[in-house]
N, C-alpha and C positions, 0 to 999 in steps of 0.2 A: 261160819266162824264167828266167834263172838267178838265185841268192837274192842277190848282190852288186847286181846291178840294181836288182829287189823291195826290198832296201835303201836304193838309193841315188835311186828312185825317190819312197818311202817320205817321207826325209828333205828332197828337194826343196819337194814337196807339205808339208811339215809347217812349211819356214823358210817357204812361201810363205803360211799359216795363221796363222803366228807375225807376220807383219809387217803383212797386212791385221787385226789384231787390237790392233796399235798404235798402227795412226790411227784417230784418237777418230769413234768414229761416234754418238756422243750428238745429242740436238736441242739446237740452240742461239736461245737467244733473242735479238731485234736489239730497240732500241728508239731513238727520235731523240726528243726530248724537246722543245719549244719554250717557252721560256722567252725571247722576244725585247723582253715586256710593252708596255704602251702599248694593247696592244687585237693587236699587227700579227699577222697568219695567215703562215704558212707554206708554201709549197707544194711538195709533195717529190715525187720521181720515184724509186724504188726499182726495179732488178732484176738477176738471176744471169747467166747466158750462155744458161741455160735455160728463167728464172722471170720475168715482169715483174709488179710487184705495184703497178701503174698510179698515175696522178697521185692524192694525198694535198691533203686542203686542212686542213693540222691548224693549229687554232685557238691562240692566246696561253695556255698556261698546257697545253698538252694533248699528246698525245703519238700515235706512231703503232707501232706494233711486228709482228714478226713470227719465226716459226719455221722453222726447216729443220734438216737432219740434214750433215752436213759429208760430202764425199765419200770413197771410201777414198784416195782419188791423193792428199790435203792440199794440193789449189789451189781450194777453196770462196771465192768473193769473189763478192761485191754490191757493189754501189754503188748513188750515189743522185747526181740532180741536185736542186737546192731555189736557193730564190728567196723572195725577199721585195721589199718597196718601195725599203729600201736598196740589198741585193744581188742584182741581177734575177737571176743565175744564178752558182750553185755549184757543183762535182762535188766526191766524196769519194765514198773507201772505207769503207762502211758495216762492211764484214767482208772481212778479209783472210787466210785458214788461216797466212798467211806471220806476219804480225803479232800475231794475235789468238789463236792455240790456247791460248795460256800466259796473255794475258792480260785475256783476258775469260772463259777456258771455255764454261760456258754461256748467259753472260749478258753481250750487248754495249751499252753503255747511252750515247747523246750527247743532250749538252744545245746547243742552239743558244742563243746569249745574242746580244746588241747589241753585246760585245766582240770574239765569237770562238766556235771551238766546243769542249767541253771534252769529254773520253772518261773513264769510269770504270772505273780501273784494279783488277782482281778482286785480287788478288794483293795490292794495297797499302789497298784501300778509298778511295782517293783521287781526285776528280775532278782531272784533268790536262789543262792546256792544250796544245788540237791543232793549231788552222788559227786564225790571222788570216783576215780578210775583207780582199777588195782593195781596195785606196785607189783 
């Protein structure tokens, strides 16, 4: 092989090293938080395209959470279906790489309330209004 190749080879391999090393391969933490009060339980459905982390029956005041590692491609998303007595069934993006890299990092935190559900923005420390519930 001549040394322009071995070169040019070289420097392929190394932009190709350089860019899987730019999407964030940390573990990241999810957590959904129930805060609906009254006593009411929650019942949540969480999973990946490859992970299902089965029906959740998290109680008034309690929470459910979970770990994974984000993939190199940067299309890591979960979702979740959830229900309660009000709202027999909900979907949302529990974690979106599109949404969330920046602004949850490591730590994706929702609180379900009676009003609505609110997401904790890492970057600001702020809990921020996400979804209205359907009328």
């Amino acid at each position: 092989m001549h040394a322009p190749a071995v070169i040019g080879n070289a420097l392929v391999i190394l932009l190709i090293l350089s860019f899987c090393n730019s999407v964030r391969t940390d573990n990241v933490h999810v957590s959904v938080k129930n805060r609906l009060g009254n006593g009411k339980n929650l019942t949540l459905h969480c999973q990946s395209k490859d992970t299902d982390l089965g029906e959740q029956n998290v109680i008034d005041g309690g929470e459910f959470g979970w770990d994974f590692s984000v993939n190199v491609w940067g299309s890591t998303l979960f979702y979740c279906d959830m229900g309660w007595d009000a709202v027999q069934e909900y979907h949302f993006d529990a974690y979106s790489f599109e949404r969330d890299f920046a602004r949850c990092e490591t730590q994706c935190s929702w609180l379900v309330s009676g009003e609505g559900m609110y997401g904790l923005n890492g970057e600001t420390g702020f809990w921020e209004f996400a979804y209205d519930w359907p009328s």
